[in-house]
C-alpha positions as CSV (number, residue, x, y, z in Angstrom):
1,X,26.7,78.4,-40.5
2,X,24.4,76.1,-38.5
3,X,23.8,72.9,-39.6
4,X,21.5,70.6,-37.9
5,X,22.5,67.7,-40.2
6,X,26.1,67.1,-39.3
7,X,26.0,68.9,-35.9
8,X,22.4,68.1,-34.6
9,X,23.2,68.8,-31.1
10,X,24.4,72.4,-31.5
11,X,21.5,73.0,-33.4
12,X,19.1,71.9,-30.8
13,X,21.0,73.5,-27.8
14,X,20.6,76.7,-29.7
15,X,17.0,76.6,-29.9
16,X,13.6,76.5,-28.9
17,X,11.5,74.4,-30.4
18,X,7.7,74.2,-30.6
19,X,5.0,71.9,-31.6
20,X,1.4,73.3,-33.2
21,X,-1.3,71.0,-32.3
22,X,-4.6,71.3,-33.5
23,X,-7.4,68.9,-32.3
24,X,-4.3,67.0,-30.5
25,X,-2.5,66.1,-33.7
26,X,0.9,67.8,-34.3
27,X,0.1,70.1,-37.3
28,X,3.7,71.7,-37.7
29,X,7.0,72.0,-35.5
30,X,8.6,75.9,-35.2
31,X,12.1,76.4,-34.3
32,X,13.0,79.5,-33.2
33,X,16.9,80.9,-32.2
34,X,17.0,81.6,-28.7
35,X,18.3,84.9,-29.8
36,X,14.7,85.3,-30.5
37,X,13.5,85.7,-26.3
38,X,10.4,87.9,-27.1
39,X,9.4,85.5,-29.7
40,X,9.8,82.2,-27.4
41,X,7.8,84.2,-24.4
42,X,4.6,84.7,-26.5
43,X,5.2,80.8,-28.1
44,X,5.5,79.6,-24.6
45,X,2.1,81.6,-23.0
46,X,-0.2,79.5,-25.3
47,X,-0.8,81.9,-27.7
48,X,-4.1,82.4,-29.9
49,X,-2.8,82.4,-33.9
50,X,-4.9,84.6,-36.2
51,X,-4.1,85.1,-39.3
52,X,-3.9,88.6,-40.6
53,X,-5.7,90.0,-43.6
54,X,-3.2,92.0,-46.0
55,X,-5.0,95.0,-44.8
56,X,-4.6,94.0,-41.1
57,X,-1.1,93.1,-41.6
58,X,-0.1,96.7,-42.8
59,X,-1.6,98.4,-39.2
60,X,-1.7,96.0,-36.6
61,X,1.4,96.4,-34.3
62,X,2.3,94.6,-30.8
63,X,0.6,96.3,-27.7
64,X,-2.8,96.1,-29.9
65,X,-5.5,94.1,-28.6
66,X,-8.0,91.8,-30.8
67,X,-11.5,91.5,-29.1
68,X,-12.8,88.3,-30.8
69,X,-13.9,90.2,-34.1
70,X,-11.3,93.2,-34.9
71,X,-7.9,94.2,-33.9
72,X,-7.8,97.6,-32.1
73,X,-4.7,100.2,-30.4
74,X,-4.5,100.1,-27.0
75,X,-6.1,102.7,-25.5
């Protein structure tokens, strides 16, 4: 089981981690298992965060595009 308390190291060689800033102050830090390489590509492109209504959330899938006001399939 990982433990980044009594084995810090291992913990952070297994990971990526990443830093939300919001008006340049540090807002929240993500880890994610590199495992996870789809996951750390989109973190690491500078990615626009939306969150999703409950309706959204139930249809939107990846490939879908979002033009500033709705999310819509890729043609």
């Amino acid at each position: 089981m990982k433990d980044p308390i009594n084995n810090p190291e291992e913990f952070v060689d297994k990971h990526a981690y990443f830093a939300y800033v919001v008006d340049g102050e540090v807002t929240h830090l993500h880890t994610v298992d590199f495992l996870m390489e789809l996951v750390i590509a989109s973190m690491s492109s500078n990615p626009t965060v939306i969150r999703l209504s409950k309706e959204d959330a139930l249809k939107v899938k990846g490939g879908w595009y979002f033009d500033g006001n709705e999310f819509k399939e890729k043609l």
